[in-house]
Each structure stands twice: as structure tokens, then as C-alpha cells.
Backbone as CSV, one residue per row, in Angstrom:
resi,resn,N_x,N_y,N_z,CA_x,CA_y,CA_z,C_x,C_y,C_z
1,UNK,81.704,95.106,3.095,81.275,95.267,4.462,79.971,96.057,4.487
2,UNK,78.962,95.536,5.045,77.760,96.458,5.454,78.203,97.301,6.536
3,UNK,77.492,98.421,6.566,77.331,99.350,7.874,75.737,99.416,8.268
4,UNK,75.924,99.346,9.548,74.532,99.088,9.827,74.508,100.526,11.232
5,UNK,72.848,100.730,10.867,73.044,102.222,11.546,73.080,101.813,13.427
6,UNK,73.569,102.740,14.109,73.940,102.929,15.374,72.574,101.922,16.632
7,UNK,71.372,102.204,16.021,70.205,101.521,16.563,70.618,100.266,16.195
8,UNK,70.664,100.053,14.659,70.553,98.645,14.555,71.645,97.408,14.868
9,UNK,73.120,98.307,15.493,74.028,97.396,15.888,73.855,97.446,17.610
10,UNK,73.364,98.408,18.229,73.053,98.067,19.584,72.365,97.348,19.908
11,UNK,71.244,97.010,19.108,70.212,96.136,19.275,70.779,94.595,18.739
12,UNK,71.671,94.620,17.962,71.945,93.446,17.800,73.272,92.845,18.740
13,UNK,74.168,93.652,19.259,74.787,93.453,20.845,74.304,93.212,22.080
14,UNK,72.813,93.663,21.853,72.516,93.624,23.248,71.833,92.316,22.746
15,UNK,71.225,91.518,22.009,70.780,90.249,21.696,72.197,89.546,21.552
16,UNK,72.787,89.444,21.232,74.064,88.686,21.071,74.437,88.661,22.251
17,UNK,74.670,89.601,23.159,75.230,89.468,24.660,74.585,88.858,25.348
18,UNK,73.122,88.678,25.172,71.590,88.454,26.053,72.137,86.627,25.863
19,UNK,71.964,86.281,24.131,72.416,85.225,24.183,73.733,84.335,24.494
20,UNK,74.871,85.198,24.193,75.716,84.445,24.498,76.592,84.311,23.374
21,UNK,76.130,84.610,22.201,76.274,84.616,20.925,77.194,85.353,20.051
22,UNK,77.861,85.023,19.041,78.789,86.474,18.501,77.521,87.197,17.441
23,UNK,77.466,88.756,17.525,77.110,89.608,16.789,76.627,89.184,15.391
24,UNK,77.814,88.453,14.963,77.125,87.770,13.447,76.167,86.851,13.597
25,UNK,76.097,86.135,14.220,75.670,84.913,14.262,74.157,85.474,14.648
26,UNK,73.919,86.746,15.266,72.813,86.721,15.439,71.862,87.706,14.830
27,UNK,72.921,88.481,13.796,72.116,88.583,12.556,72.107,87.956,11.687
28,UNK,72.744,86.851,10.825,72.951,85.822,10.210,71.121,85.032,11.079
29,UNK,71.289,84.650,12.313,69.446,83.965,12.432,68.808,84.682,11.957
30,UNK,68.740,86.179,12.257,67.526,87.317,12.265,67.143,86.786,10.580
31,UNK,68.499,87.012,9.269,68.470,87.053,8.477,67.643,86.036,7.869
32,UNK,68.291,84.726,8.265,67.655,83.017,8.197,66.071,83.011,8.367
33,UNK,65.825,83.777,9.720,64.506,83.811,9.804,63.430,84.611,9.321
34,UNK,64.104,85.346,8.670,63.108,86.037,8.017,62.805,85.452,6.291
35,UNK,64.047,84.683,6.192,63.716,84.185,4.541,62.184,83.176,4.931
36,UNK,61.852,82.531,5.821,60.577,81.711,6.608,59.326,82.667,6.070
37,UNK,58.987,83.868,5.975,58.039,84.579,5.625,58.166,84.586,4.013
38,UNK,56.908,83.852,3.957,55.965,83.525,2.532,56.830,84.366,1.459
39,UNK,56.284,85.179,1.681,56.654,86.121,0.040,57.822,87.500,0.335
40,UNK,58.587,86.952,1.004,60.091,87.568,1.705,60.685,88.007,0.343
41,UNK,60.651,86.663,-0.447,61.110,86.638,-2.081,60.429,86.368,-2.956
42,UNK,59.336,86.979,-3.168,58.403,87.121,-4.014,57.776,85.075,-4.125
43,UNK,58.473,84.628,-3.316,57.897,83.271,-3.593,56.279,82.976,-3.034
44,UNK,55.705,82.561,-4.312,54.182,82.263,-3.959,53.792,80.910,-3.339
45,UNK,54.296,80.004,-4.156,53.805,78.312,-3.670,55.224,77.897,-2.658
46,UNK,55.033,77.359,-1.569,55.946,76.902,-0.667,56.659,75.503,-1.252
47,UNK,57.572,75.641,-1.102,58.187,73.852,-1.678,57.645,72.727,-0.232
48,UNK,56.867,72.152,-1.186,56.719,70.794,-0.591,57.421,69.379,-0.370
49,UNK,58.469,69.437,-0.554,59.635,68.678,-0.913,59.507,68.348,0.631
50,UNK,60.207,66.823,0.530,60.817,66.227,2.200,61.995,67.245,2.641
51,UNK,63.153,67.256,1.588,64.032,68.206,1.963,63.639,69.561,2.656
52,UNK,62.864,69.937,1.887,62.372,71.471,2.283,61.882,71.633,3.573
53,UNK,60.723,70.582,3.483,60.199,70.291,4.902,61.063,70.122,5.976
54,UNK,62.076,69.150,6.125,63.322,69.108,6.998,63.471,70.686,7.948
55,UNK,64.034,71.125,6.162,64.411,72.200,6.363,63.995,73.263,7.351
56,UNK,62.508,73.335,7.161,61.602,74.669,7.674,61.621,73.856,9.307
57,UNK,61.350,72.586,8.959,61.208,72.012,10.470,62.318,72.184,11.960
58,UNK,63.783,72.053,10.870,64.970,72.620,11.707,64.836,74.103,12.256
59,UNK,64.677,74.967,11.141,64.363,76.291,11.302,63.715,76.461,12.607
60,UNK,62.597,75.959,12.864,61.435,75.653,13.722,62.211,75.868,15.089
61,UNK,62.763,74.426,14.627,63.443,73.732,15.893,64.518,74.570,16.433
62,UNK,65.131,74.863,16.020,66.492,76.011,16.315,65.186,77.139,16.624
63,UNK,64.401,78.153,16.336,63.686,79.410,17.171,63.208,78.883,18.280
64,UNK,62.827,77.787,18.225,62.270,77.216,19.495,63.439,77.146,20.867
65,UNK,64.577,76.361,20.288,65.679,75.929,21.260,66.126,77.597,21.754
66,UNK,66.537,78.511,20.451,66.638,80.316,21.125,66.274,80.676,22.201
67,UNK,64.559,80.325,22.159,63.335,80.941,22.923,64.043,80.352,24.215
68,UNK,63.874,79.461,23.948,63.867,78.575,25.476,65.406,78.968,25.781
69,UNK,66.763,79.327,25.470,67.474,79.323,25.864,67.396,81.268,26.364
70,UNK,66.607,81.617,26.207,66.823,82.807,26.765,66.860,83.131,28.083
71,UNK,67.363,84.120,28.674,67.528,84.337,29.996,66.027,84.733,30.751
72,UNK,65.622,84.515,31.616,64.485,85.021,32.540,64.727,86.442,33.004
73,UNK,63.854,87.376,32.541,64.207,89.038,32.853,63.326,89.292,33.923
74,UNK,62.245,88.397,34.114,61.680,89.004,35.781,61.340,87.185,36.498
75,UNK,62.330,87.963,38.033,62.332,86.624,38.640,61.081,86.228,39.179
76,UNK,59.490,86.906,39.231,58.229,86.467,39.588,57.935,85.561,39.242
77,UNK,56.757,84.597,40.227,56.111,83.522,38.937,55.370,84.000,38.526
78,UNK,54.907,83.032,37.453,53.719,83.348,36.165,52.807,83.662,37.175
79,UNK,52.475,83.221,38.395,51.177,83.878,38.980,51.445,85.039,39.520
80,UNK,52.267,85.700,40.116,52.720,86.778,40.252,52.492,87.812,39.471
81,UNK,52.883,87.456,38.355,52.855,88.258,37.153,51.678,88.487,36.569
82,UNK,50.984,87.437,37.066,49.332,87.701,36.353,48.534,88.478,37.053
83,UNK,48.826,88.445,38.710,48.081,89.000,39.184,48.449,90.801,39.279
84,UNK,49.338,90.719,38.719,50.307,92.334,38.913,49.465,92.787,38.448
């Protein structure tokens, strides 16, 4: 079992709750998404493989679908907001 310090499990409840999500699941992405950064694991050349590609492309696709499934935290419109 990991223990994870007091900051870093509130912050991951209050994203899990935000989404909808269980707690693991949304450090399990955090985790996923960070293997995406180049040299995370000392890896230099990116695999160019179709598979791989798939791969990073799903990745993609799932942060994207997140984004967009997130909740709206201020009910203004974008012009509203610009002009604030």
C-alpha cells in the first residue's frame, strides 16, 4: 500500500469527486499521463510503431474527452469573462 501525504490525497478527492470518478482511477490517469512525457523514463527516441502511435493517440483522446467532461466552475460567458 502507498501512503500518500494529506495534500496529495485531498487533491486527488477533490478531482475524483469533481469528476465523478473513484480516487484510484484518478491517480492511475495522473500516473498514465505522465508516462506521455519524453524522458519520464529516461527514454530518448519515441517508438514509432502503428501500435505505439494508437496508443499515444488514445491517450490523447481520453485527456481530451476528461477536459471536456469537466464541470463549468464559472457560469459567465467567455465574453463576460474577457471583459472582467
Amino acid at each position: 500500500m502507498i501512503e500518500l501525504s494529506e495534500n496529495t490525497e485531498a487533491i486527488a478527492r477533490q478531482l475524483a469527486a469533481a469528476k465523478g470518478i473513484p480516487v484510484d482511477e484518478v491517480v492511475r490517469m495522473a500516473l498514465q499521463s505522465s508516462v506521455l512525457v519524453p524522458d519520464f523514463l529516461g527514454n530518448k527516441q519515441r517508438d514509432s510503431s502503428p501500435e505505439a502511435i494508437a496508443s499515444r493517440r488514445a491517450c490523447i483522446d481520453q485527456i481530451r474527452h476528461d477536459i471536456a467532461s469537466m464541470p463549468i466552475l464559472d457560469p459567465r460567458s467567455p465574453q463576460e469573462i474577457m471583459d472582467d
